[in-house]
Phi, psi and omega in degrees: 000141182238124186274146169256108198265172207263187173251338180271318169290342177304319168329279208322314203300318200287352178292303200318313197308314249243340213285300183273349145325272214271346165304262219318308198314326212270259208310293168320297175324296188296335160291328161306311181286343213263341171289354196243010176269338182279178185261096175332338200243018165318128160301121166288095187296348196293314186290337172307309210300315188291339166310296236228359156221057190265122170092016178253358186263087189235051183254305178300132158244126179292335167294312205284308177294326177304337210276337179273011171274120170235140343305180179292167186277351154329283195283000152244011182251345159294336175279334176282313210293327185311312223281320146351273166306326165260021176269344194247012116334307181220083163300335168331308191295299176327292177288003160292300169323289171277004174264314179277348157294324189297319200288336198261266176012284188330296156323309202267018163258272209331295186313330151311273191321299181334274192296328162300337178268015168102343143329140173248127168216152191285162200263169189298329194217140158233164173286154183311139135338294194297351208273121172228038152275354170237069176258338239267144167295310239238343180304321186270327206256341220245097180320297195292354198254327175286005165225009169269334195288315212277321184308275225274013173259356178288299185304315169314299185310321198271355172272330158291346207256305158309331179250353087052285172269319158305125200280194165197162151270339174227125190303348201271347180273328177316297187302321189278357145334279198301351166273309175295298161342290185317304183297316138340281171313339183251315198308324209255022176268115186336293154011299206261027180214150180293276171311358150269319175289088184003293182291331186258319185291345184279309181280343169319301157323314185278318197249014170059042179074018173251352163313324175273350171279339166310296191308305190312298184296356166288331190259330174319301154301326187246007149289316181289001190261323173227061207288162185070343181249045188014046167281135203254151142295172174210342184200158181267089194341260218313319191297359118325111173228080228314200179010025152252296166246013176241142146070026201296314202304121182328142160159178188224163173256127182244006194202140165209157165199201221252001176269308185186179172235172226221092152234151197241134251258195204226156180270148179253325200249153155322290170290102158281139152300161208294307207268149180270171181249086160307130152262140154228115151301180208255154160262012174257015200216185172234167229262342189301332155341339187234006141248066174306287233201188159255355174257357154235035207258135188256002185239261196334348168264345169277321181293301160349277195269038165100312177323109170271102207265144169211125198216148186260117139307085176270128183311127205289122190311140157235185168323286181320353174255357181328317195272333209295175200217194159287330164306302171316311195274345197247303185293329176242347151264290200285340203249314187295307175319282173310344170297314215267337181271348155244042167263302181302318178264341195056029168261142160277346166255160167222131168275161160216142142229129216237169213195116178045229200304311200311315173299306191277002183263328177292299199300357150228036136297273176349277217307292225300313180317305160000313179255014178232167187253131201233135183295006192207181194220151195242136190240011160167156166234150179242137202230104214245118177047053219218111151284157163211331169271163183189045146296301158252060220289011175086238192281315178314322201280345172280323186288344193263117203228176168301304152322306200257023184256316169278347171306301164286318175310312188304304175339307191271341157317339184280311163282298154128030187189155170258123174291117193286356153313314217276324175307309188280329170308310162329293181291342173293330176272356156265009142241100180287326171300296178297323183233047191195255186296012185277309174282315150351290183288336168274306201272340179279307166268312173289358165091020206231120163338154147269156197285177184275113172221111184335288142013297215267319202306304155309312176354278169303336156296060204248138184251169184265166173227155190302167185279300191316296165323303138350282183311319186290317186284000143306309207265319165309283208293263184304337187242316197266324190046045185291340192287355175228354175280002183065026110019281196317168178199118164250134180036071179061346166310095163294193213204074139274107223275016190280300222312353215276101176235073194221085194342125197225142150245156185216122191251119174237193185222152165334285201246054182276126183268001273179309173188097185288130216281298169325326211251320203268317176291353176268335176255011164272007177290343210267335192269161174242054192221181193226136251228157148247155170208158199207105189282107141280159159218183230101186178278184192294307189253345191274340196265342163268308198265088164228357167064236220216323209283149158293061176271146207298178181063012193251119199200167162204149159247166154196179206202029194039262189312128164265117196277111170271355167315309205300146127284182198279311187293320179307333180304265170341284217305317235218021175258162182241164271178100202239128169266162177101198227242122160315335186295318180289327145347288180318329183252349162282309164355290194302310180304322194299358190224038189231349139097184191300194180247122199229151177280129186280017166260041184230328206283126192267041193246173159323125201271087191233155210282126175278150189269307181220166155306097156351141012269010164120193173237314170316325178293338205258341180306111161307000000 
């Protein structure tokens, strides 16, 4: 029998045959046009370079790199081996799963035909709003490149869609599936390569390779400055100086130890409130975060509205700091600090607020006062992106298993501290793409500075924590979740957090990687006082240090009274939803538990000798 084909499948078929003959045709036509834009009588810098630097790129060790891959290949070939088993369990979910990847393939040769013949068709796939690596014209205007873009948002999609459909029994394995996929799906993104990318194949061409010779001494630069901890520039270092355009607001360090330093901030007005204000900053960050600028400075907005501010700096840790614990940090920091801001005020009462790990180091603080007897009283706390529960602590909280707590503990026996690059290498990779291959591709392949951003600058400043600490605080916190199970202990003390009854706002934010807003709201359940809360939105840090200005998209919800019946979605469904900035909120909140307004030539406390001018010598220790 002779099959008889249609004169339109001969078409189709001959489209078909013809589909990567006219891609490569594509692409060349497009290296062609883009060769008659250089200048013939151009240096090929690319080719100087390789003269003059052949055998010097000996930097990478693969034993070095391996050693920052978390989890172990254990712990991941165990996660392979579930997915396995329930891929042969429910095949289904696989093979759905993979007919629609086949079915968007399909979709998306046609559609290639379609527009090479000159057809108007819409694309199979487009990328997130949010998505700005392909803003770029030619991703879009440029055929082989709108379909290099779409094969690879097809392909992401069928590997998210796949570990997706799949149940895990134990969830920590799903996500860190789904964290690696992520990291996978942005490392492969055309975006990141020279011969895929538009933009960078254009200035290559155009600068005759030296945007990659720029790009090398830029990985040049930031492997020697941090080798092994894929530490990235993200900004431009110089234009930065802490106590020059960072960390501005007037105040003195008026106490130091071997912990932290004390400064207490300069009065803007005649008139203060009676109770004074502790900050406690995170001890894995340095405290200027909450001093940028002056349009985002959280400490210039409390001396601003009156707040007589006092903030603990803590030193960033050396060897020699190895042994130190939460006793140390609680007894000789958070408790010596409030003896001394109530020597310094003759207030019996004190607010506190405290920021991310500084909250969960406050939340055993309280009970733990309790039991001693103190010349003074915490009169509200206020609580900024700050856990206490760390049942589900998000994307971090996957990597911390037992194995890799010892893993580090060996790590860390050599110095006697975690070096905070590997941490801040951590937050960069949960979100990869915005703080990690977004730079890459500026600074390594187009050859380009990163632009100045305060922010990304603190990023990189990153500090170390003691090893003993470090450790406990894996192991309490993150792996045991002892502080709301009543677990935790000091000095033979338990640490019940009902005891804590003192009016608390507690603030979180939408897209916090970091102290995920569902986890920060489940552990306010925990206090036996009685609460607010308040959701921003924005991140861990853009969504606390946002200052005042009214900028579109800036918003919170909250709904006063903290209902602890509600869950976290019924709460949202039933908050009501304010545009602008939270702070001032924050500060009426704050008046009610700040006692009258006193002239600071009234304030009777101890007089104490500044040692130095803010921000200090601790904040500046590399």
């Amino acid at each position: 029998m002779v099959n008889k084909t249609s004169n339109n499948d001969n078409k189709t078929g001959a489209d078909l045959g013809s589909f990567f003959e006219d891609g490569i045709k594509n692409y060349n036509q497009y290296l062609d046009n883009l060769k008659t834009l250089t200048d013939a009588n151009k240096d090929n810098a690319l080719l100087n370079f390789n003269k003059n630097n052949n055998g010097k790129n000996k930097y990478f060790s693969a034993n070095d790199l391996s050693a920052l891959i978390a989890p172990t290949v254990n712990h991941l070939s165990e996660i392979f081996k579930s997915l396995t088993a329930e891929f042969q369990k429910k095949p289904k979910v696989y093979f759905d799963t993979l007919n629609e990847w086949v079915t968007d393939i399909t979709k998306l040769n046609f559609y290639f035909i379609s527009k090479i013949s000159g057809d108007k068709i819409n694309p199979v796939i487009k990328e997130e709003k949010s998505d700005k690596r392909f803003a770029y014209e030619d991703w879009s205007s440029n055929i082989f490149f709108d379909f290099i873009k779409q094969f690879y948002l097809i392909a992401a999609k069928f590997l998210n869609n796949l570990i997706d459909g799949v149940e895990f029994k134990d969830i920590r394995q799903k996500r860190l599936l789904q964290f690696y996929i992520k990291q996978l799906t942005s490392a492969m993104s055309p975006t990141n390569f020279v011969f895929s990318n538009p933009e960078i194949l254009k200035k290559t061409i155009m600068e005759s390779g030296s945007n990659l010779i720029r790009g090398f001494e830029n990985f040049k630069k930031d492997f020697e400055k941090h080798p092994n901890k894929l530490f990235i520039k993200q900004t431009k270092f110089e234009d930065f100086q802490v106590g020059i355009n960072l960390a501005t607001t007037e105040g003195e360090v008026i106490f130091k130890n071997n912990i932290f330093e004390l400064i207490h901030y300069s009065y803007s007005n005649e008139d203060v409130y009676a109770k004074p204000m502790l900050v406690i900053p995170p001890f894995i960050n340095k405290f200027y975060i909450m001093d940028l600028n002056e349009k985002k400075s959280m400490m210039k907005y409390l001396i601003d509205n009156k707040i007589n501010t006092f903030l603990i700096s803590w030193k960033n840790p050396s060897s020699d700091s190895r042994n130190l614990t939460f006793k140390d940090y609680i007894e000789d920091g958070v408790i010596k600090a409030l003896n001394l801001v109530h020597q310094t005020t003759n207030s019996k009462e004190i607010n506190l607020t405290s920021y991310c790990v500084g909250g969960t180091l406050t939340s055993i603080v309280l009970p733990y006062m309790k039991k001693k007897n103190l010349p003074f009283t915490i009169s509200s706390c206020t609580y900024l992106a700050s856990l206490v529960d760390f049942n589900d602590p998000g994307e971090l909280g996957i990597f911390i298993t037992e194995e890799q707590i010892a893993s580090l503990e060996n790590e860390m026996k050599k110095n006697g501290y975690f070096d905070g690059k590997v941490m801040a290498a951590a937050f960069n990779f949960l979100r990869p793409t915005d703080l990690y291959w977004n730079y890459v591709v500026n600074n390594y392949l187009m050859g380009n500075e990163p632009t100045s951003f305060d922010m990304l600058y603190w990023n990189s400043d990153s500090t170390r924590l003691p090893e003993k600490l470090h450790s406990d605080y894996l192991r309490c916190m993150y792996l045991k979740n002892q502080l709301v199970n009543n677990a935790f202990t000091i000095d033979g003390e338990t640490i019940d957090l009902k005891e804590v009854d003192i009016p608390i706002l507690s603030i979180a934010t939408t897209e916090d990687h970091i102290a995920p807003w569902k986890s920060v709201f489940s552990g306010l359940k925990s206090f036996g006082s009685n609460s607010e809360f308040i959701l921003a939105n924005s991140g861990h840090i853009a969504g606390i240090i946002q200052g005042t200005e009214n900028k579109p998209g800036k918003l919170f919800y909250y709904s006063g009274d903290f209902n602890k019946k509600l869950d976290a979605e019924s709460w949202f469904n039933s908050s009501s939803k304010k545009d602008g900035s939270w702070w001032p909120y924050w500060i009426n909140w704050l008046q009610q538990y700040s006692g009258e307004l006193i002239n600071v030539k009234e304030i009777k406390g101890k007089k104490m000798k500044a040692i130095y001018k803010a921000p200090g010598e601790y904040v500046k220790e590399q």
